[in-house]
C-alpha positions in Angstrom: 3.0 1.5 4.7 0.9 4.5 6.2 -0.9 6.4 3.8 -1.5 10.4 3.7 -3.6 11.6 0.5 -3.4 15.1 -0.1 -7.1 15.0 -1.7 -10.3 16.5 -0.6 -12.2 13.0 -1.8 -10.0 9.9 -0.9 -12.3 7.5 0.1 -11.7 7.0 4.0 -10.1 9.9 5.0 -12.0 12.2 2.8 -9.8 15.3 2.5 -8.7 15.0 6.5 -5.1 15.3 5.5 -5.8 17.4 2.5 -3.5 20.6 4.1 -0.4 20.4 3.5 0.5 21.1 7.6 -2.2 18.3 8.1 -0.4 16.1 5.4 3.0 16.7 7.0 1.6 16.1 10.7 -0.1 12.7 9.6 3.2 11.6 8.3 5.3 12.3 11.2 2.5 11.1 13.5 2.6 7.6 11.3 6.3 7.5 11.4 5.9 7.6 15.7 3.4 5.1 15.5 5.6 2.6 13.7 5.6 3.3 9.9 8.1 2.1 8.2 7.0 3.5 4.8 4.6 6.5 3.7 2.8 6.5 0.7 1.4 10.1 -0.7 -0.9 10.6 -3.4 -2.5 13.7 -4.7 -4.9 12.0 -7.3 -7.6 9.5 -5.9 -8.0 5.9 -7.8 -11.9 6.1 -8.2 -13.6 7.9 -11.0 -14.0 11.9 -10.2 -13.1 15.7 -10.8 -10.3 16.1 -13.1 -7.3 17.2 -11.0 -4.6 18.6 -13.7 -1.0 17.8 -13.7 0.1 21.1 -12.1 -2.1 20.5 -9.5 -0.9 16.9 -8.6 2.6 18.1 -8.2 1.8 21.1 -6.3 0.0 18.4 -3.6 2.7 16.0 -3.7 6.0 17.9 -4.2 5.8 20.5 -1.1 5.0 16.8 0.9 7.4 14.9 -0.1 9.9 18.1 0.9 8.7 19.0 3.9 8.9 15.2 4.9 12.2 14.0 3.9 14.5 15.6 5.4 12.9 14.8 9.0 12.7 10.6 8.4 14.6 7.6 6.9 11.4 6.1 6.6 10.5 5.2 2.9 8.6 7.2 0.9 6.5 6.6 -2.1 4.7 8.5 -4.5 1.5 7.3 -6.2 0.9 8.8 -9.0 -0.1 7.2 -12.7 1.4 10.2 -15.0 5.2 10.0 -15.6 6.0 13.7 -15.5 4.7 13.5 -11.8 6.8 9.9 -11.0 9.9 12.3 -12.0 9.5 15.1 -10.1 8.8 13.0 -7.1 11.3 10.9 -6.9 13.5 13.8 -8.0 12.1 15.6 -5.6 13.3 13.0 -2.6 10.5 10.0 -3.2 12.1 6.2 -3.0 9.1 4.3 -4.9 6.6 5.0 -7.7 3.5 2.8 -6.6 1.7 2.7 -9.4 -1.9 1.7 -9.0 -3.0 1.2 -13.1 -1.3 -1.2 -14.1 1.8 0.0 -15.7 -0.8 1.2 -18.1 2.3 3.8 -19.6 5.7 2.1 -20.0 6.9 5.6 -19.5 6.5 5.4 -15.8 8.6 2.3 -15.9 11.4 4.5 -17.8 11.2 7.2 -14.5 11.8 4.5 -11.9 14.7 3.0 -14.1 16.5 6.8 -14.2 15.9 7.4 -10.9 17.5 4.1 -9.6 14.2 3.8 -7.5 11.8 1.1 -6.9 8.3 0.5 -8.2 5.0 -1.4 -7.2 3.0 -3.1 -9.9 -0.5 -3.2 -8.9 -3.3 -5.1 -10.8 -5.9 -3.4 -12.6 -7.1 -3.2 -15.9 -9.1 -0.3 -16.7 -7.4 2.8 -17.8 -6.7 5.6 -15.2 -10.1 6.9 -13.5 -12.0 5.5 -15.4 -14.9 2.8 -14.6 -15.0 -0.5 -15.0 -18.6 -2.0 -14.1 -19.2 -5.7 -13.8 -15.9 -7.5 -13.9 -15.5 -10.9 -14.6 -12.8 -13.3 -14.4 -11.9 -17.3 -15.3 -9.4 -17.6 -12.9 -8.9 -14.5 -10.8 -5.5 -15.8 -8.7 -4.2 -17.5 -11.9 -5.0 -14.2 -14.0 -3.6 -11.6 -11.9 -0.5 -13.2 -11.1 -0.1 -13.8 -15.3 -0.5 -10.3 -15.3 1.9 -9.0 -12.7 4.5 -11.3 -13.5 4.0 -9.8 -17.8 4.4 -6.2 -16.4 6.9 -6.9 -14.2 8.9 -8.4 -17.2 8.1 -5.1 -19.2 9.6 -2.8 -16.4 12.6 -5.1 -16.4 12.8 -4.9 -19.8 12.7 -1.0 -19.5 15.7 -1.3 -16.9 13.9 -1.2 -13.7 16.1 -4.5 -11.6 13.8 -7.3 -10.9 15.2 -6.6 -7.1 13.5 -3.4 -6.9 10.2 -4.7 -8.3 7.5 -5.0 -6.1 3.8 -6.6 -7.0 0.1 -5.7 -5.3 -2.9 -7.8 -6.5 -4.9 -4.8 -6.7 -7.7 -5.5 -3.9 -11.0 -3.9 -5.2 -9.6 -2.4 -8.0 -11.7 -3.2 -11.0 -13.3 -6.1 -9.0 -16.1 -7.3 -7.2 -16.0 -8.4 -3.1 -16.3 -12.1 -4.2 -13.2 -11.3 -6.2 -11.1 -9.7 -3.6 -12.3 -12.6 -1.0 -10.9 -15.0 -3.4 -7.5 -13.3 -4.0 -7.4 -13.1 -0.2 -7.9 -16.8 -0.1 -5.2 -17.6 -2.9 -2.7 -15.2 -1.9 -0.3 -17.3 -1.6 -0.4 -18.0 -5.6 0.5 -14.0 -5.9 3.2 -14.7 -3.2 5.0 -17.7 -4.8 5.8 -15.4 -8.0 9.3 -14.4 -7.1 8.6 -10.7 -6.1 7.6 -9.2 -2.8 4.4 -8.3 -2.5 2.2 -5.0 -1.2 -0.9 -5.6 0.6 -3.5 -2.5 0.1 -6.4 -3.9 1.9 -6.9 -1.3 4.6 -10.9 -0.3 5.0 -11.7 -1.5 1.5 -15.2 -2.3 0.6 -14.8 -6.4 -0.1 -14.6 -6.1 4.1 -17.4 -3.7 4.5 -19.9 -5.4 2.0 -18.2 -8.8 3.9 -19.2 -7.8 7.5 -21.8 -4.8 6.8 -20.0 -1.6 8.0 -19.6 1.1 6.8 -16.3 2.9 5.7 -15.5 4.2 9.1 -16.3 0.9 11.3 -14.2 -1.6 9.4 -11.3 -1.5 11.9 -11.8 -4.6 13.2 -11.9 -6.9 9.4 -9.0 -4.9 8.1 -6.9 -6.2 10.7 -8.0 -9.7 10.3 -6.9 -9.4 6.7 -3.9 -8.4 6.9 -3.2 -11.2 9.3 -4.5 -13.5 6.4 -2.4 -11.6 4.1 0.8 -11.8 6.0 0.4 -16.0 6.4 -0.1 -16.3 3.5 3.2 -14.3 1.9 2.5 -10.6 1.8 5.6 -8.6 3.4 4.3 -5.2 2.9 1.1 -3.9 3.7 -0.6 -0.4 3.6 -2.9 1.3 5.6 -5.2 4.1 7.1 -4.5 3.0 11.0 -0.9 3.3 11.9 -1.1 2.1 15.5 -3.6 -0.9 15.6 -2.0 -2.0 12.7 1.6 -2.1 14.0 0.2 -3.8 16.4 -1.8 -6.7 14.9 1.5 -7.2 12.1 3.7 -7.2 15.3 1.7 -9.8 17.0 2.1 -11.8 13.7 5.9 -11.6 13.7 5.7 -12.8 17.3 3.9 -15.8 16.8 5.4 -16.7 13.7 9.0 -16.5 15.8 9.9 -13.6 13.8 10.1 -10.7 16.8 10.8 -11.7 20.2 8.3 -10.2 23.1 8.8 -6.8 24.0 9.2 -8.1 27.6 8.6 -11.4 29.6 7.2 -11.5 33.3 4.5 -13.9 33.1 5.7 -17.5 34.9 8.8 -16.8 34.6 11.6 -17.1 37.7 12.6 -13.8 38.0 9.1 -12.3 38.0 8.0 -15.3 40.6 10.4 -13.7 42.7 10.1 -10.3 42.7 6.6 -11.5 43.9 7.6 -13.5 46.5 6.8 -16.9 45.3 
């Protein structure tokens, strides 16, 4: 999942793909680089200027256009008001990723009339808002209770339990320790019955982890998500299309999952053609 914000304070990109022909490019550059999924968002996460909802959907809406009719790839909106979930996935979107917790039932409601797909993602405090110092028992055991309850409300709401999709929420309304942990017991999230997103990509649990700052944090990123992926994760989203194609393929190739793209070394036929 490659992900193009159309806002001028996203925390890594910081407003690079905030034009729309920027937007649009970075989408059909991801897509070349091996995306399988994009993921657009007009309203950052973190705490910051109001952006109305007329101004959400006129970042998201002329995206999603302009995109979809050049790619099959998925495409996702994230958004945490219903009015915008409607539009876009009226508008061509396949998924509502929704990053606050189902906080609205209504945007469950969207997704069910749509016949589209949804990603649950753990948090707890309400949109934008700030949530300083949490603290948690049990953080594996008490994220997973909480996907699994909001995934039950969705279905509840009509959404099928075959287009649900659940993301521990990495960072979000936690500490590093936190997200270190959930990384460790992953595969608790991953046993639940659901597939599940990985949005680990440049976070700060790996820059407070190794000490780099946002742009230099490459390298840790892509060590997660090989963690991830071990342990269960079957979707992961990210800033760096190409290396991370790369280090997910090399995962499938090891695990048996993708067979090499060629094979010369020691083998007969390249003995051979070398004269051996």
């Amino acid at each position: 999942m490659a992900i193009v914000n159309r806002t001028p304070d996203s925390f890594h990109d910081r407003g690079r793909t905030f034009a729309l022909d920027a937007a649009v490019e970075a989408a059909r550059s991801a897509v070349a680089a091996g995306a399988d999924w994009l993921d657009f968002g007009g309203v950052p996460f973190a705490p910051g200027p109001e952006v109305t909802e007329a101004e959400e959907l006129d970042r998201v809406l002329p995206l999603i256009e302009a995109v979809r009719s050049g790619t099959d790839a998925v495409i996702s909106i994230e958004t945490y008001r219903p009015a915008v979930a409607r539009a876009a996935l009226a508008a061509g979107a396949d998924v509502l990723n929704n990053t606050t917790g189902l906080h609205d039932l209504d945007l469950a409601d969207a997704v069910a009339e749509a016949g589209a797909a949804l990603v649950i993602t753990h948090s707890i405090a309400d949109p934008r808002t700030p949530y300083p110092r949490p603290a948690y028992g049990d953080i594996a055991a008490e994220v997973g209770a909480f996907l699994v309850g909001r995934a039950e409300a969705a279905m509840g709401r009509g959404v099928p339990v075959e287009r649900i999709i659940i993301d521990p929420g990495h960072d979000l309304n936690k500490n590093t320790r936190h997200s270190l942990e959930l990384t460790r017991r992953l595969h608790e999230i991953t046993t639940l019955g659901f597939p599940v997103l990985a949005a680990v990509s440049n976070k700060d649990f790996i820059g407070e982890t190794l000490g780099r700052p946002q742009q230099e944090r490459l390298a840790g990123t892509l060590a997660t998500l090989a963690v991830c992926i071990l342990q269960g994760a079957r979707i992961v989203r990210v800033h760096d299309v190409a290396d991370a194609v790369a280090a997910v393929r090399m995962v499938e190739g090891i695990l048996g999952w993708r067979d090499p793209v060629y094979e010369r070394h020691n083998t007969a036929r390249h003995d051979e053609a070398e004269g051996r």
